[in-house]
N, C-alpha and C positions, 0 to 999 in steps of 0.2 A: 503494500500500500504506500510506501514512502514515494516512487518515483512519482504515483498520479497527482498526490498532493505538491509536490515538487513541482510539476510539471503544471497545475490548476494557481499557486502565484506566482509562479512567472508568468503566464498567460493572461494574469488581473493586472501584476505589472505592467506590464507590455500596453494592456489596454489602455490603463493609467497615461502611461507614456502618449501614446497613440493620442487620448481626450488632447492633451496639454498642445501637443505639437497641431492638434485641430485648429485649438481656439487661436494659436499662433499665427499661423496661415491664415484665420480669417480674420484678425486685425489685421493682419498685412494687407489684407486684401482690402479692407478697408479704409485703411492709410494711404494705399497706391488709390484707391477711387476718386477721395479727396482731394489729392494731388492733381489729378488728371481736371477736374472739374474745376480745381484753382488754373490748372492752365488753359482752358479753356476760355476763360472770360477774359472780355475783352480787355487789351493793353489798355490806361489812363488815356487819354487824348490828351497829346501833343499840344503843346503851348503856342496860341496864335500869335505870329506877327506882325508887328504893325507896319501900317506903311509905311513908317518914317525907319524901320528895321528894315525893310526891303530894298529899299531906296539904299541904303547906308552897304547892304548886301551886293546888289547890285555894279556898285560904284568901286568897293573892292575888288571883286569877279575883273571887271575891265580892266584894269590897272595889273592884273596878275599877266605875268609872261605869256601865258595856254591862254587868258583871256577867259569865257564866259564857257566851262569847261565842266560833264556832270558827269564822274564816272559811273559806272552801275556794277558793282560787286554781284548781282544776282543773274546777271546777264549771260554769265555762262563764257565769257569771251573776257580773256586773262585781263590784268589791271595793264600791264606794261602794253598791250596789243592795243587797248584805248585809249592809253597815252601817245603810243606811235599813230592810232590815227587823228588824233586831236593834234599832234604836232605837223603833222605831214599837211593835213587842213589852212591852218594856220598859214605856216611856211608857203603852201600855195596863193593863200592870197595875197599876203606880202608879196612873192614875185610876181603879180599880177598888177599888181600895185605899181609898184617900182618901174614895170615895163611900162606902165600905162604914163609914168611922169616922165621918164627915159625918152620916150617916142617922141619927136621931131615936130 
């Protein structure tokens, strides 16, 4: 008779064990749902600005060497490749420029 009773609490054990690591899992699960539904809502809305920020924006931008220049990190098409074409742009008008005051 000793193994079956041997063998009947480690099996309550085990259960034991089993409940604990349940309720485990489903806090976790419950913690991860939280989380999911925190990221879900939406980002704060971005802070408007004013025209006299735009204007001031604006006026910076032009005075920058690239000039009035909006890279797009999401674009899928590398940062240095947008920078080559925003210079290549550029540099085009300028010699277009220059030809047109050049000309006779």
């Amino acid at each position: 008779m000793f193994p079956t009773r041997y063998y009947l609490k480690t099996e309550e054990k085990l259960q034991k064990e089993v409940a604990k690591l349940r309720k485990k899992l489903n806090a976790g699960k419950q913690e991860k749902e939280k989380e999911e539904m925190a990221a879900e809502r939406p980002a704060p809305a971005a802070t408007t600005e004013t025209d006299a920020e735009k204007k001031a924006k604006k006026e910076r931008r032009k005075k920058s060497v690239l000039g009035d220049i909006d890279l797009d990190e999401d674009s899928g098409v590398p940062i240095g490749e947008q920078l080559k074409q925003a210079l290549v742009k550029t540099l085009t008008l300028s010699l277009t420029l220059t030809q047109a005051l050049l000309k006779p």
